[in-house]
N, C-alpha and C positions, 0 to 999 in steps of 0.2 A: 368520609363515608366509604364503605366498599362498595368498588367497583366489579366492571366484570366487562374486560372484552374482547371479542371476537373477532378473530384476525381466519382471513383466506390463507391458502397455500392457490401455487401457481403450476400446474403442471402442462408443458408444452402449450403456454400462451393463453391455458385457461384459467379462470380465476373459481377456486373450490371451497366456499366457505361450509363452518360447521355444521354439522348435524346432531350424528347420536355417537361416534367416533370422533374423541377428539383429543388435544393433548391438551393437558392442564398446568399451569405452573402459575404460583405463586410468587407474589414479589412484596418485601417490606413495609410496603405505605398502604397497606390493603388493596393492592391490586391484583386481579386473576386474571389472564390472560387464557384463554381458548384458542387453540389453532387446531385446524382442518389435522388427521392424523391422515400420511399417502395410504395409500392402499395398494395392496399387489398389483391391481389394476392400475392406478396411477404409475408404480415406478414399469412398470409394462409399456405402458405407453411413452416413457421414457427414452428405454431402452431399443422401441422399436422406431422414432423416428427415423426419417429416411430424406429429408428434406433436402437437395445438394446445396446448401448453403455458398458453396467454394464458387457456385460460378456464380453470385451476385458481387456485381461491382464496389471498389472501393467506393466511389464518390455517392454510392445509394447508403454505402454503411455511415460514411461521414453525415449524410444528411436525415437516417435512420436517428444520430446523436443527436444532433441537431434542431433535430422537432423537439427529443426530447427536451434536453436544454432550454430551450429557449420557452417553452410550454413550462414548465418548473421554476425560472427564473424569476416568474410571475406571482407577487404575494399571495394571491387572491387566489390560484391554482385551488383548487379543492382537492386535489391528491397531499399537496407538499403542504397544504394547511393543517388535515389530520395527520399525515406523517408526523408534524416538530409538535400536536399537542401530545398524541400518543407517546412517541419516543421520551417527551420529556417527563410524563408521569412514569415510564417502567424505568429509563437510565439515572435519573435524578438530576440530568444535567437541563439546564436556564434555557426555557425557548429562547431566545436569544443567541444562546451559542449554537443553537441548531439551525435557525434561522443564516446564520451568518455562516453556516457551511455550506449550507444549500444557495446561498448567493454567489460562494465563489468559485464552488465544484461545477452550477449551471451556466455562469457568465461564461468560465472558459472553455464551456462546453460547445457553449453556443455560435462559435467562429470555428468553419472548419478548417484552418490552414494551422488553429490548435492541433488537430487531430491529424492533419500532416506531417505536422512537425515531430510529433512524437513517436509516429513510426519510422521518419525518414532518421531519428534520429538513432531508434536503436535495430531496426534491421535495415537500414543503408536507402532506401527507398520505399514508398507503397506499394510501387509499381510492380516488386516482386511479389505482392498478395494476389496480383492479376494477369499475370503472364512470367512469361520468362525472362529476365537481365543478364545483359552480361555481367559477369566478373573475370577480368584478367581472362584462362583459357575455356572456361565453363560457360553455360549458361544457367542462371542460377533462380529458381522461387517457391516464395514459402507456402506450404500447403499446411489447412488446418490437420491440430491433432486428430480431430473428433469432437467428443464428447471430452468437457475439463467439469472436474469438480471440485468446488469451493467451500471450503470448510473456516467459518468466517469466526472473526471474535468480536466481543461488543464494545470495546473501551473506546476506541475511534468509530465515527459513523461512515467517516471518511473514504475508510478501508474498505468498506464494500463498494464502494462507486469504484475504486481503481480498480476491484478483481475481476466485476463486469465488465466493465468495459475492456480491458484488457483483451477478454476473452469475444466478447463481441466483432472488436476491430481485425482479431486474426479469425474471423468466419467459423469459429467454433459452438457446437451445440451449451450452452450454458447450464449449470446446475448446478444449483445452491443450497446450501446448510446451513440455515440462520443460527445465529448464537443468541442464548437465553438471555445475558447484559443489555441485546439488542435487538431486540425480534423484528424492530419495525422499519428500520431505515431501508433495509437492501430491498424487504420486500417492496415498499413505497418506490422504491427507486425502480425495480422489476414493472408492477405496475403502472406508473407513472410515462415509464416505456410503450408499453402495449397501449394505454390509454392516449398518446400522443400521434401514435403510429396507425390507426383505425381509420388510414385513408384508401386501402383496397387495394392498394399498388401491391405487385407479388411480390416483392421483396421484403416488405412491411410485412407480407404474412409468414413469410419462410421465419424469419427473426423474430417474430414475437413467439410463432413456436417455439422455436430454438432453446425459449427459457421457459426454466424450470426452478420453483424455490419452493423451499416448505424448511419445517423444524424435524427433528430427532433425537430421541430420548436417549441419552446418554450410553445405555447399556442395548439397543436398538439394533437387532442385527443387521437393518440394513443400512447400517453405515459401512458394514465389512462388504458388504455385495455390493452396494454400489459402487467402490472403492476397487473392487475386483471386476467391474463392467466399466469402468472411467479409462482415458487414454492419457489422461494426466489431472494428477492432483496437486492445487494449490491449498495449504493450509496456512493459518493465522492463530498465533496463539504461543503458550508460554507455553515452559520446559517440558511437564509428565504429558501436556495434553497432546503435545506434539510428539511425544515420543509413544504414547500408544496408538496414534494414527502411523507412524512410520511402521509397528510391526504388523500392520496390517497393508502394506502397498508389497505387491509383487513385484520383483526384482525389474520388470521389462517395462513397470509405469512411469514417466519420468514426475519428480515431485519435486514442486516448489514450496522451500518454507519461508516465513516469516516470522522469525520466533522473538523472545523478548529482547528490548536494547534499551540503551538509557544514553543522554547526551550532555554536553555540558556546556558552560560559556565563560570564554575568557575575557578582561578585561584591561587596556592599557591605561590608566590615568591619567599619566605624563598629556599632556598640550590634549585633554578630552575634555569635550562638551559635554556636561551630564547629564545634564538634562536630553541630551539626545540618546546618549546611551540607557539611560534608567529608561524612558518612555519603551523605547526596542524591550528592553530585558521583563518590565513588567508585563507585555502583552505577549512574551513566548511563555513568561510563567504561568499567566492566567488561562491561556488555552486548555481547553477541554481537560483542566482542573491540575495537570500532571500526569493525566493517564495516556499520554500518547507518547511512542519511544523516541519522539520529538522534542521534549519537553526536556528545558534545562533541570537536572537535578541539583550541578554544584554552579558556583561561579566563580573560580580563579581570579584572582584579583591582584596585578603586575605594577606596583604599585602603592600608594598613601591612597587604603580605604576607605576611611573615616569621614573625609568631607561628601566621598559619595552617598553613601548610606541614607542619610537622612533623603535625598534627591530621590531614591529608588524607592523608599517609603511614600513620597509624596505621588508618583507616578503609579503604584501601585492599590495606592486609594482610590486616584481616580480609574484606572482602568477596572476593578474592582465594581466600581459602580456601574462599568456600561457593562461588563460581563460577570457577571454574579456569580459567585460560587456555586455550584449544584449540591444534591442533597446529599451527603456519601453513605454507604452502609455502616455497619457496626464497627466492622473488620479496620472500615479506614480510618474512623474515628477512635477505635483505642490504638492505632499504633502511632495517630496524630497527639493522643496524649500521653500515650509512654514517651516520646521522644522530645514532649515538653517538658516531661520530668528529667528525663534524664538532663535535659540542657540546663534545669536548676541544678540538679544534682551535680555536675560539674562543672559547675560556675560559667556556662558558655554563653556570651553575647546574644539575647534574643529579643527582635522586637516580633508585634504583633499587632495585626489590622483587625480589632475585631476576630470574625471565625475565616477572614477571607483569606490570610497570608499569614506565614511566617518567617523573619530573616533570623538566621543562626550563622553567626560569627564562631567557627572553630577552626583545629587544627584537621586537616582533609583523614589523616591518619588514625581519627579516634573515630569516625563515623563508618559504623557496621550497616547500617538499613538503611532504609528511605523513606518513609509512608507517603509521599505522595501529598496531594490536597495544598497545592501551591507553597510549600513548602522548600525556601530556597537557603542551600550550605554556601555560605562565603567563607573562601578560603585565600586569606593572603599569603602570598606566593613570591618570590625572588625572582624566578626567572620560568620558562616552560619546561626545564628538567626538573621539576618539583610535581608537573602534571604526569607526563608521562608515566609514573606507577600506577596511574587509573585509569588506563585507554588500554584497552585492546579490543578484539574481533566482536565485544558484546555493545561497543560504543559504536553509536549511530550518528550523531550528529555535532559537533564542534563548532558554535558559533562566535565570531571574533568581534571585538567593536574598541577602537575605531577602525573600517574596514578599510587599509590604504594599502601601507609599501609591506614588505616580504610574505605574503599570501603564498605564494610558491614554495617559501621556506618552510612556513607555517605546515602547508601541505603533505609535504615531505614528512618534518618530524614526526606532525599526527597520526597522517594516516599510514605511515609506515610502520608504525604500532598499532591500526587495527579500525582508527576512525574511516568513517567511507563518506563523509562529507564534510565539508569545509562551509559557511557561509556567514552572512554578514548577521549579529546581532536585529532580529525582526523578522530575521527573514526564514527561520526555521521549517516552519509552514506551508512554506509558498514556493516547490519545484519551480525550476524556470525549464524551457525547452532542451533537452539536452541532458537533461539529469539521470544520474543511476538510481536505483532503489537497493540497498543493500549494497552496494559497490556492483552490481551485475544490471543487465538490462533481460527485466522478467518476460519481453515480447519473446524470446528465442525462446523461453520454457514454453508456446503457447502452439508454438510451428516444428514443422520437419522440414528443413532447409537441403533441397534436393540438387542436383545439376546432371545436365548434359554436356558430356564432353565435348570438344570440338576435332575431327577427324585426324588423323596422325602428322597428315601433312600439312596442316596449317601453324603457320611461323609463328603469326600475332607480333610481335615485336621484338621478336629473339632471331640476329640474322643468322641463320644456320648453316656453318659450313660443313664441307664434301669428309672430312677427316673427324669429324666429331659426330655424323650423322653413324659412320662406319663403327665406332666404338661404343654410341649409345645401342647399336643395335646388335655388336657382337656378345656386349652386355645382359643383354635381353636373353637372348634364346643360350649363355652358357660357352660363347666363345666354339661356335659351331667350328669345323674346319669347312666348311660349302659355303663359306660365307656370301661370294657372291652369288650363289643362287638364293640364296635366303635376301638378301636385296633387291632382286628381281620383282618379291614378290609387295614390296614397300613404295615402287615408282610408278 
């Protein structure tokens, strides 16, 4: 039956459902969604917050997470309950695998020496978001952009919990651009916030303002002004659509992208357990169907195949059954059967689970596309110079199994050609503390990393002698001939 429903926009912390102004979109299985459309008045109030966010403490912002998390964590939440029905009637994807993202995006949420560790690990400490640090002759710390703006995409739900928060933990005003694949996680997640947060404390209040989310119609001009009122844009999304948000950012905004990538997984036979291997490789392939740039597309295989095969089918069944396929659109479903034909048409090894999986035994070299929909290329391989013609800078993620000796090797050859992670078969999914995104650490896109010098005469740990002091300083001013009164004025 058609549905019809009616989703808030969030602007500085308030929640603005529809009226007689609203955006309308349409989605495949007869559903219509209605969201709030901003209004001049809303992006106004935007633009005009004034809240000093920078001097609330880190350990309020860690426990700001925290409420939420741990408030979310909870099945029975009534926020994250409509959250995973909604999301799964417009995404197509299995309450189930929504379910199981909101477990493990809130569990780690929910300890805050999580939320330590991730700053400590890509700006060097927290303690520079609250004061000043030494480093070496400076004293160093990160001050928010401002205002960051997030222009989200729908394939991962995931991906919006990282932009937030991200932008939360460096004391920046938040504001968000839902994507039409996704309308509902980030804002559930925005919400979910403010709704955890309603204990009066002023820093609960400063931060709930802080955010901001609503939708934008494609051709919308105020995706360009807002875009020219932002002190930094984060965007998510494939090639054209990132490339018309680029010619829209002025020279002086700093932008972070996340644009498309694709991953793969190698395999060693020789003295492997397969059943340990297969269970790993079927639950990175069933993850959120294919669509995250996580998601093994081929599997190299270093090695006698064959005995594997049938063991990644059986593992594939059952993971299969605890994570169900999702419903896909038209788009995904004729390129899942063009590429069915064509593996007849060219005699290529194919087995099939029902609609949930498919394996394609070919040559890596004859495979043009991808479609996606748990559809996994095994490619037997001689050695790791047979891979290397399909890594570079667009390759995200390289999973090994069995995960033992030359990791380092491994590391080298990959990602020397463009891969930006390394990890163990299973583990695709699941950053541990420490990790890059992209090969970079997105906290510095989030801060302006400032310092104060320390006075001329201070040594710090370089002992300075009478003959070197004399040459760095006749250096300075051009090799004066008054040198020693120009000294005078340095003691």
């Amino acid at each position: 039956m058609p549905r019809i429903i009616e989703l808030p926009i969030i602007i500085c912390g308030e929640l603005k459902y529809p009226k007689d102004d609203y955006i309308e979109l349409k989605y495949s299985n007869d559903i219509t969604v209605r969201i709030t459309r901003p209004s001049k008045e809303d992006l106004q109030s935007i633009y005009d917050f004034s809240e000093d966010i920078n001097s609330i403490r880190f350990s309020d912002l860690a426990k700001y997470i925290t409420n939420f998390a741990s408030s979310f964590y909870n099945p029975e939440n009534s926020i994250r309950k409509e959250a995973i029905e909604l999301s799964a009637c417009i995404t197509g994807y299995e309450e189930k695998m929504l379910a199981r993202d909101y477990d493990i995006i809130s569990d780690y949420l929910s300890y805050k020496y999580n939320i330590y560790d991730i700053v400590g690990a890509e700006l060097g400490s927290y303690r520079m978001l609250d004061g000043w640090e030494r480093k070496e002759l400076v004293k160093l710390r990160a001050f928010p952009r401002g205002r960051t703006f997030h222009i989200l995409v729908g394939n991962v739900p995931m991906t919006g919990f990282f932009s937030v928060f991200r932008s939360i933990i460096t004391k920046n005003q938040t504001v968000v651009k839902l994507p039409s694949r996704d309308i509902v996680t980030t804002l559930y997640f925005a919400k979910g916030l403010i709704e955890a947060n309603n204990g009066g404390e002023r820093f609960q209040e400063m931060l709930n303002k802080s955010l901001s989310v609503f939708y934008l119609e494609r051709d919308d001009d105020t995706l360009s002004e807002m875009i020219e009122a932002s002190d930094m844009i984060c965007a998510w999304g494939k090639g054209e659509s990132l490339k018309m948000i680029k010619e829209k950012i002025p020279h002086s905004i700093p932008y972070l992208e996340f644009g498309p990538k694709r991953s793969y997984s190698v395999l060693y036979t020789e003295d492997c357990n397969f059943d340990k291997a297969a269970i790993r490789m079927a639950h990175d392939l069933c993850v959120y169907d294919q669509e995250a740039c996580l998601s093994p597309q081929r599997l190299f295989i270093i090695g006698d195949y064959k005995a594997y095969l049938p063991v990644l089918e059986k593992w594939l069944n059952w993971q299969s059954e605890c994570l169900r396929r999702g419903v896909s659109n038209k788009d995904v479903e004729s390129h899942i059967y063009r590429i069915r034909m064509e593996a007849k048409f060219r005699k290529w090894q194919m087995t099939e689970g029902e609609d949930q999986w498919r394996i394609i035994v070919c040559d890596p070299l004859e495979v043009n596309e991808h479609p996606l929909g748990r559809t996994l290329f095994v490619h037997p391989v001689k050695s790791e110079s047979e891979i290397l013609p399909f890594i570079d800078d667009e390759t995200q993620c390289i999973s090994v199994y069995p995960y033992e000796e030359n990791l380092e090797r491994l590391g080298d050859i990959f990602c020397a050609k463009g891969a930006s992670k390394i990890c163990e078969t299973g583990m695709s999914f699941y950053p541990r503390e420490g990790w890059s995104h992209d090969a970079m650490y997105p906290l510095h896109y989030f801060v302006r990393l400032c310092y104060i010098d320390c006075d001329s005469k201070y040594e710090y740990k370089y002992d300075t002698d009478e003959e070197s002091v004399l040459l760095y300083v006749s250096q300075m001013f051009g090799h004066p001939d008054n040198l020693d009164e120009v000294l005078e004025q340095f003691q």
